[in-house]
Phi, psi and omega in degrees: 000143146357139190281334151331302183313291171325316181272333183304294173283357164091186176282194180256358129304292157353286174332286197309313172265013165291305195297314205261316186252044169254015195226347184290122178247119190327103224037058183263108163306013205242315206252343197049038192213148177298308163320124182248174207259178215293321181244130182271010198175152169066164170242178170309359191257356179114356184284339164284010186078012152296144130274210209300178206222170176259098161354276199298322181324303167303303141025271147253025174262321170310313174316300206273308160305244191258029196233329117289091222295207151273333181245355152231146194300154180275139197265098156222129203318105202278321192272331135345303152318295199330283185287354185263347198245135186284161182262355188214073178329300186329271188317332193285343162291324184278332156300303195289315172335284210293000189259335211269313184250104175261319185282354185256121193281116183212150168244146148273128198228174172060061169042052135083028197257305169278111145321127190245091170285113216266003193228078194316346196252011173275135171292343164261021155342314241263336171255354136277351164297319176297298181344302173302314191299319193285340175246035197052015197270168187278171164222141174244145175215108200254140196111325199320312172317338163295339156266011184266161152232134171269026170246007165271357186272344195300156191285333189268359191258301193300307180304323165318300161301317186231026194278062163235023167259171191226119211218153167261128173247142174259097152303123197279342212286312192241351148084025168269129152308117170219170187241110180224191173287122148330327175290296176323314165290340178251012177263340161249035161290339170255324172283116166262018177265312195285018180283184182298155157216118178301182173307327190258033174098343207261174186287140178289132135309086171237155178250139176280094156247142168093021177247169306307175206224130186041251192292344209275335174313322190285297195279346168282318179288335231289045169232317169302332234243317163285339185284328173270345148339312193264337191249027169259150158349110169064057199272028163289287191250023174221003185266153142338286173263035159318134183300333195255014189250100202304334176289355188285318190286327206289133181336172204259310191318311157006130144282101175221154203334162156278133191241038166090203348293150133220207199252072197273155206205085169224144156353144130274154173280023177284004192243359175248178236241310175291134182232031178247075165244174122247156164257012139221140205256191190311125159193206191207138143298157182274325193241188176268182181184112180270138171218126198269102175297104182271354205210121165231147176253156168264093187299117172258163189116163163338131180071006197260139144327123181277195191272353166292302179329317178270319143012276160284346181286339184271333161300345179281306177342152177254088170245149186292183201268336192271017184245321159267034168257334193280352185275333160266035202248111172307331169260026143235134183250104192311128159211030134211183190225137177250114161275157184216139167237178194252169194296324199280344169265356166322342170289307165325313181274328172290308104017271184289356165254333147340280221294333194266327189272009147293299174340298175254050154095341202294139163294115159265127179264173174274352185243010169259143197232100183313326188241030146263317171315322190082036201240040154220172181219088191285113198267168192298002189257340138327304176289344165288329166281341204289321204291309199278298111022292190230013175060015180290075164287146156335003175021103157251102178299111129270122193276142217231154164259134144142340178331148139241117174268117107350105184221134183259139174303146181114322174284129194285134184235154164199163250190000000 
């Protein structure tokens, strides 16, 4: 406006609370707000001999003098509040969802806590996902290997390439570290006669991790590297240059996470005798994070569980109903299992596994913290007391290949 205009009516905050609380009436049910109004004469242009006034000043000197006492509460329509702000955020999306994205193929699986996205190639994915997104929940987006070449993910094509590199492998079991050949590991992800064998004999759990990792991942990989680029998810908010993926905008000064790719690679526990194992225990991420399952191997040998076998172990599971219909679909091949707790019981979840490791004797030191160490696996007779005990339910995911599991930071996850 004109620089006249301006100094008469002031800015356009002024404005605003000239206007807006000069219309307020003091328990007004209508408006549901305490406030009362600022002016008892005259308007804001000065015709009572004010000019503009310091607004919030007023304000609170109406408020505060004489228009609410001290000893009675400002009347405001409380039930009112009520019926216009939903009582149930979840459902009040999902209703709204099914009316708004008709065009979008989706499911809610996990009580209804995961968004499941059933068509990887639809192009408004991506908006019903923010919906979703906003309110910190996971996402599953199913298929993605169908935009991959799967013959670079094969276990004998990565070994082929690099298995002369030198990598840390983890037994996940006993959490020992060692630095070996790349081969060794990937001549037992299908054979389990050529794997590790521990002290009492049994088959070694091992994981490659985290190799490779970021840049290194590019410059070792890089046809693999485009390739998983092009097949990622929402690539609105998960490609590098997403219009919407906010590590993309922030300045170079910026400290930021590794925000990847990298490669995780392990064993499944269908060939070991424990199966209350994970080959990634409890923990939290920094950043969100997406994983695109490219690959599952099928173990063969002694001892291994066939595939009716692991089936049914995963049918044992407190699973949702559209996850064991996705467990008889002869074309879909299951290959991890996720649990997800939401960010806000993380205390909760902490708090109890303390309390179980005094239980069996374990040192709680005062500076240990169980899920930034990573030193658990919370097994189902555990997540059943964590559920009975502190009211923490399970989020249980199977992840499927070509699945992308969505995860926003803060949620606690294992594997």
């Amino acid at each position: 406006p004109p620089a006249s205009q301006n100094n008469e009516q002031g800015s356009t905050l002024r404005d605003l609370l000239t206007t807006t609380a000069g219309k307020l009436r003091l328990g007004s049910t209508d408006a549901g707000i305490a406030f009362a109004p600022v002016y008892s004469t005259g308007t804001a242009s000065g015709k009572s001999g004010r000019t503009m006034p310091n607004i919030l000043d007023d304000i609170i000197a109406s408020v505060v003098e004489n228009k609410i006492p001290p000893n009675r509460s400002p009347k405001i329509n409380v039930k009112s509040e009520i019926k216009e702000e939903p009582k149930d955020d979840k459902n009040c999306i999902q209703d709204d969802c099914s009316k708004r994205y008709s065009d979008i193929q989706y499911s809610w699986i996990c009580d209804k806590h995961v968004l499941w996205l059933r068509d990887h190639k639809n192009s408004n994915n991506w908006k019903l996902f923010k919906e979703c997104w906003k309110q910190g929940r996971p996402v599953l987006v199913s298929g993605m290997h169908k935009k991959m070449n799967f013959s670079l993910w094969k276990a004998e094509s990565i070994s082929l390439d690099f298995g002369n590199q030198q990598a840390d492998i983890l037994n996940c079991k006993d959490s020992i570290i060692s630095n070996t050949n790349v081969k060794e590991f990937w001549d037992g992800f299908e054979d389990v006669s050529k794997r590790q064998k521990v002290k009492n004999g049994e088959t070694a759990l091992l994981k490659l991790k985290d190799w490779p990792s970021g840049e290194d991942f590019k410059a070792m990989m890089p046809a693999r590297y485009e390739d998983l680029l092009k097949s990622l998810p929402l690539p609105e908010y998960c490609s590098p240059e997403g219009k919407l993926n906010l590590a993309s905008h922030l300045p170079g000064f910026f400290v930021r996470p590794d925000l990847g790719p990298r490669l995780c690679s392990a064993y499944g526990v269908a060939a070991t005798k424990d199966h209350d194992i994970g080959t990634t225990n409890l923990h939290i991420e920094v950043s969100d994070v997406v994983n695109i399952l490219v690959y599952v191997g099928i173990a063969r040998g002694n001892g291994v569980l066939s595939k009716s076998g692991v089936l049914k172990k995963l049918e044992e599971e407190d699973l949702d109903d559209l996850l064991r219909k996705r467990l008889k679909d002869s074309s879909e091949l299951p290959g991890a299992l996720w649990h997800i707790y939401a960010g806000k019981d993380a205390d909760k979840i902490r708090e109890f596994l303390q309390k179980i490791a005094k239980e069996q004797g374990l040192e709680v030191l005062p500076e240990h913290d169980p899920i930034r160490d990573q030193s658990w696996y919370v097994n189902r007779k555990l997540r059943q007391r964590l559920f009975e005990e502190y009211g923490v339910k399970t989020c249980t995911v199977i992840q499927f290949l070509g699945d992308a599991i969505i995860l926003p930071a803060g949620a606690l996850h294992q594997v």
